[in-house]
Each structure stands twice: as structure tokens, then as C-alpha cells.
TORLUMKOL-610799 format. One record per residue (C-alpha): residue number from 1; residue in one letter; x, y, z. Coordinates in pm, 1 decimal. Each point is the difference from the previous one (the first is absolute). Layout:
<pt><num>NUM</num><residuo>A</residuo><X>X</X><Y>Y</Y><Z>Z</Z></pt>
...
END
This chain:
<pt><num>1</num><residuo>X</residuo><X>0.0</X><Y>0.0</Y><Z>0.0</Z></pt>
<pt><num>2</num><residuo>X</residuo><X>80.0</X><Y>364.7</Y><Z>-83.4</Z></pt>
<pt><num>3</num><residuo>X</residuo><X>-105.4</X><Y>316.8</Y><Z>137.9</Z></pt>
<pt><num>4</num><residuo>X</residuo><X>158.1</X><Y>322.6</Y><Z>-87.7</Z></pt>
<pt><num>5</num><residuo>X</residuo><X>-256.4</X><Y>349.6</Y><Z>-23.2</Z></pt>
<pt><num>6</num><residuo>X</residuo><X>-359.0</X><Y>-83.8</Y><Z>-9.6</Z></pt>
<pt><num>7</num><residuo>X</residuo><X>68.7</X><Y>-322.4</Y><Z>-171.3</Z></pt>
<pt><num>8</num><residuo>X</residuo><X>34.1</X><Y>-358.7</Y><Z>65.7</Z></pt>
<pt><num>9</num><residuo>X</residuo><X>108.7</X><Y>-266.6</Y><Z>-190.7</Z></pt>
<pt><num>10</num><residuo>X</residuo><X>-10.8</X><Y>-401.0</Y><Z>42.2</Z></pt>
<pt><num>11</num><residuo>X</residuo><X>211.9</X><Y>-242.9</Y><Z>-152.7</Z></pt>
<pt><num>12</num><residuo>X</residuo><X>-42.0</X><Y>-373.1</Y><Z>-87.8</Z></pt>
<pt><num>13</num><residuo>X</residuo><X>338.0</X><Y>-94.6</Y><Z>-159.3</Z></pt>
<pt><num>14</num><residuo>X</residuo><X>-54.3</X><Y>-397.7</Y><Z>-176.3</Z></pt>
<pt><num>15</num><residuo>X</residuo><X>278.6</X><Y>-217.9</Y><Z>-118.2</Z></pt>
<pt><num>16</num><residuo>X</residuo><X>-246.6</X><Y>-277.2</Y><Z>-114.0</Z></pt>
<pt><num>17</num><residuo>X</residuo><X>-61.3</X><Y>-105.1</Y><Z>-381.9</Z></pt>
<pt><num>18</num><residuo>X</residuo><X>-374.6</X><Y>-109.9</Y><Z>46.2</Z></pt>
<pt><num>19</num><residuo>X</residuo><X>-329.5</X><Y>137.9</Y><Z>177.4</Z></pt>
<pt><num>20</num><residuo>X</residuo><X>225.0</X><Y>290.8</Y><Z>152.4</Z></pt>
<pt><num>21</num><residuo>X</residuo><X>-278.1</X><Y>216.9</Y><Z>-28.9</Z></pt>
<pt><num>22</num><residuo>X</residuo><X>-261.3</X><Y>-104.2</Y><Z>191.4</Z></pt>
<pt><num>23</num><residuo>X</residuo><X>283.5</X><Y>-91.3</Y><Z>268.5</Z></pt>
<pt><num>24</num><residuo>X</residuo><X>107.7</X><Y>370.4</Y><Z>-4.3</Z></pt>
<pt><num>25</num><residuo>X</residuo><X>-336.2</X><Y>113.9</Y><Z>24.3</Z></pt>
<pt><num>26</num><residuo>X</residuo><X>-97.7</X><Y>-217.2</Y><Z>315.1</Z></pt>
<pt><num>27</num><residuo>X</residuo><X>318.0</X><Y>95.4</Y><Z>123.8</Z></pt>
<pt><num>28</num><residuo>X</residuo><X>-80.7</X><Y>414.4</Y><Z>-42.4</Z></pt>
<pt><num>29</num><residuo>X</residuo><X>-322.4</X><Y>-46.5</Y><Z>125.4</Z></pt>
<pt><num>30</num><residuo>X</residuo><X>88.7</X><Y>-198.8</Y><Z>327.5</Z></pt>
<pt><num>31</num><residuo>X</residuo><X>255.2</X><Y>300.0</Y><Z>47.3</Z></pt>
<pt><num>32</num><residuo>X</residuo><X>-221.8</X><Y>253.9</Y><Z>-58.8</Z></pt>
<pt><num>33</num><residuo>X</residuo><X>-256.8</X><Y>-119.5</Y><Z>231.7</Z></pt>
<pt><num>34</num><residuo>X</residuo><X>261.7</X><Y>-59.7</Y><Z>294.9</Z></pt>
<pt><num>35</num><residuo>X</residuo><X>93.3</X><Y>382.2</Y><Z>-73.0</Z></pt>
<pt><num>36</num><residuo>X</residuo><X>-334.2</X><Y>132.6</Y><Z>-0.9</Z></pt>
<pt><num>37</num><residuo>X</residuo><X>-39.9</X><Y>-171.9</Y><Z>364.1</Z></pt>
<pt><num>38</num><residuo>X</residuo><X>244.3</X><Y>232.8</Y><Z>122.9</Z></pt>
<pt><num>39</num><residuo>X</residuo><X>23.8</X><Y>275.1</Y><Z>-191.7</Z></pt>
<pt><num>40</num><residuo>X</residuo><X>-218.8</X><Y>241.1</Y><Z>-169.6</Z></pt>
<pt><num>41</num><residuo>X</residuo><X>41.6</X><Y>0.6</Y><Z>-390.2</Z></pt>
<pt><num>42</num><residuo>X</residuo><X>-232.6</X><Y>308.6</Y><Z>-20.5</Z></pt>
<pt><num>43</num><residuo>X</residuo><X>284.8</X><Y>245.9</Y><Z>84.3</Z></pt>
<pt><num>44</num><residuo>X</residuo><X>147.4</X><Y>-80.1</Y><Z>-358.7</Z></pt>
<pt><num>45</num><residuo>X</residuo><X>-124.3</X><Y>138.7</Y><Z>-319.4</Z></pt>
<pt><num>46</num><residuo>X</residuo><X>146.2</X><Y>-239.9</Y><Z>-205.3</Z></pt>
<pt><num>47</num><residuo>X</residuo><X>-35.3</X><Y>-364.5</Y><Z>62.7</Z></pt>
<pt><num>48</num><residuo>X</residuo><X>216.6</X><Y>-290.3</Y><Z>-249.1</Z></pt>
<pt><num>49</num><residuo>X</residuo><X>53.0</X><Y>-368.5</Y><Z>-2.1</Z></pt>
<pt><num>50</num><residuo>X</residuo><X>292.6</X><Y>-128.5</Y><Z>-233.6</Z></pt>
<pt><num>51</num><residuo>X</residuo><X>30.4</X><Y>-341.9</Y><Z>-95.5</Z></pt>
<pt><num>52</num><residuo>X</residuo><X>326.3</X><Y>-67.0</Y><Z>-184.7</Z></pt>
<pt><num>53</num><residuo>X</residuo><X>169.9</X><Y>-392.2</Y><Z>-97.6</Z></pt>
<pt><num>54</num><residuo>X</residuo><X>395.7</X><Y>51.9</Y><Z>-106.4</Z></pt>
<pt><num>55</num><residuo>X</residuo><X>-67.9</X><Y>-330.4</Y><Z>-177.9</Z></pt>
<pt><num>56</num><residuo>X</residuo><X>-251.8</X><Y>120.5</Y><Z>-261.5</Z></pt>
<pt><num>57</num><residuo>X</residuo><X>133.2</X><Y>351.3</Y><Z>-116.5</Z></pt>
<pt><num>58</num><residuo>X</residuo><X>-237.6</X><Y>63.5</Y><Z>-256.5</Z></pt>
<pt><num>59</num><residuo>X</residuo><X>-375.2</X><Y>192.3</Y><Z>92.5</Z></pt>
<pt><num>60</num><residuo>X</residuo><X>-220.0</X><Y>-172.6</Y><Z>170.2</Z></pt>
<pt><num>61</num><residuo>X</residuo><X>-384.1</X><Y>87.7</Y><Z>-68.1</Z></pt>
<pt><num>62</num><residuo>X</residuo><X>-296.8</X><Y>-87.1</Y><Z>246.4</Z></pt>
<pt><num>63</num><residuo>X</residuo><X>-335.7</X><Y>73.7</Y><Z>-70.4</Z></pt>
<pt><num>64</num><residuo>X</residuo><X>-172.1</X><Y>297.0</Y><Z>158.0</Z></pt>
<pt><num>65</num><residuo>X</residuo><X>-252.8</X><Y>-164.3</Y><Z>181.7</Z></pt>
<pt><num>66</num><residuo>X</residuo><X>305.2</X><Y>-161.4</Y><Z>223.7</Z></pt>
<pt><num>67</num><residuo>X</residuo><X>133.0</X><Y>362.8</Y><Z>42.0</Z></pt>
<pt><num>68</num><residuo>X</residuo><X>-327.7</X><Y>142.7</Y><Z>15.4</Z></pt>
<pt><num>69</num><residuo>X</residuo><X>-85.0</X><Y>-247.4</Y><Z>301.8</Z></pt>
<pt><num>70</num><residuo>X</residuo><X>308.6</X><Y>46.4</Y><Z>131.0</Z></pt>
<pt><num>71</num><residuo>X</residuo><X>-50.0</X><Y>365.2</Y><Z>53.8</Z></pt>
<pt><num>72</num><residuo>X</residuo><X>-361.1</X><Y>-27.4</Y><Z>138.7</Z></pt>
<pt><num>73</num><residuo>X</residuo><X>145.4</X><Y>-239.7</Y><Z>291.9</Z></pt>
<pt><num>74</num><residuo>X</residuo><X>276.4</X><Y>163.9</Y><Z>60.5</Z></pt>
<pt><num>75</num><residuo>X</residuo><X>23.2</X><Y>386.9</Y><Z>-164.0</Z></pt>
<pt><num>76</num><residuo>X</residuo><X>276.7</X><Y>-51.1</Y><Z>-87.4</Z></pt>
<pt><num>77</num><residuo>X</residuo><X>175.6</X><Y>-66.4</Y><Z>-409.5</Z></pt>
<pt><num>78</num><residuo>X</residuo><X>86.8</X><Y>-293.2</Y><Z>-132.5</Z></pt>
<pt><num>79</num><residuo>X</residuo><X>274.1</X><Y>1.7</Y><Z>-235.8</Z></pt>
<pt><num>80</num><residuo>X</residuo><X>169.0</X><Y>-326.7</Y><Z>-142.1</Z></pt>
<pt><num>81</num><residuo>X</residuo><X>354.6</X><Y>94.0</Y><Z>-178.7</Z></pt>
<pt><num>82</num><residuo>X</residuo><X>343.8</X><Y>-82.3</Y><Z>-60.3</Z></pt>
<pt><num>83</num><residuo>X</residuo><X>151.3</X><Y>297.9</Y><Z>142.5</Z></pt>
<pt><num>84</num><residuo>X</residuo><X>-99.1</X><Y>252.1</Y><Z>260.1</Z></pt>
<pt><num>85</num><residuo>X</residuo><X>31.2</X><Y>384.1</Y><Z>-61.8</Z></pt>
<pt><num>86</num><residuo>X</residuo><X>-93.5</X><Y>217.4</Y><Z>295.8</Z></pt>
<pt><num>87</num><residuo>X</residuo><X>-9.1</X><Y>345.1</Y><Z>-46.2</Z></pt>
END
């Protein structure tokens, strides 16, 4: 997890060549959850959840009803990539 401004940032990193996904998802939300029980998210204006597999460099899609769920549970966005830029 990252934090820096009004930002924070959590990070599922996979070394695994099959079904990392929905691993890295569980994974994100179990961590999200355990933060939320201590901690209030609301004090950040931007909320992000990176899942990223060294193993498969290339872009990985997943369809926006995952991410779209994702964000209802949790409010917080799902991105699945190879590489993580943080501005």
C-alpha cells in the first residue's frame, strides 16, 4: 500500500502464469477490507487498486462489470496492468 497527498494506492504484485487474476483480486479485496476496519478511506480523494504479474508483461484486459463491481464493494479502482505509474 501507498499513501502520499490525498491518495492511496494498493498493490497486488503476482509471479504466477495462470488464474493470477482472480488471485490478485481476492487478495486486494481481503486487504482492503482489513484496512477499512481500521482506518477511514474517506479522508482520500483518490482511491486505486493495482494488480500487476512480472510473468505476463503484456496488457491484461478484464471486463467492466468485474471493475465495475469491484468499485461498488469497495470504492475503490481496479486496474489490472503490467506496470504501475503513479503520479
Amino acid at each position: 500500500m501507498l499513501t502520499y497527498t490525498d491518495n492511496i494506492v494498493f498493490v497486488e504484485l503476482k509471479d504466477e502464469r495462470k488464474e493470477w487474476i482472480s488471485g490478485a483480486i481476492e487478495q486486494l479485496e481481503a486487504t482492503i477490507i482489513s484496512y477499512k476496519t481500521a482506518h477511514n478511506l474517506d479522508k482520500y480523494r483518490h482511491k486505486m487498486a493495482f494488480a500487476a504479474n512480472k510473468r505476463h508483461p503484456n496488457f491484461h484486459t478484464i471486463d467492466n462489470e468485474t471493475m465495475k463491481s469491484f468499485f461498488d464493494n469497495h470504492r475503490v479502482r481496479l486496474n489490472v496492468q503490467a506496470e504501475i505509474v503513479v503520479k
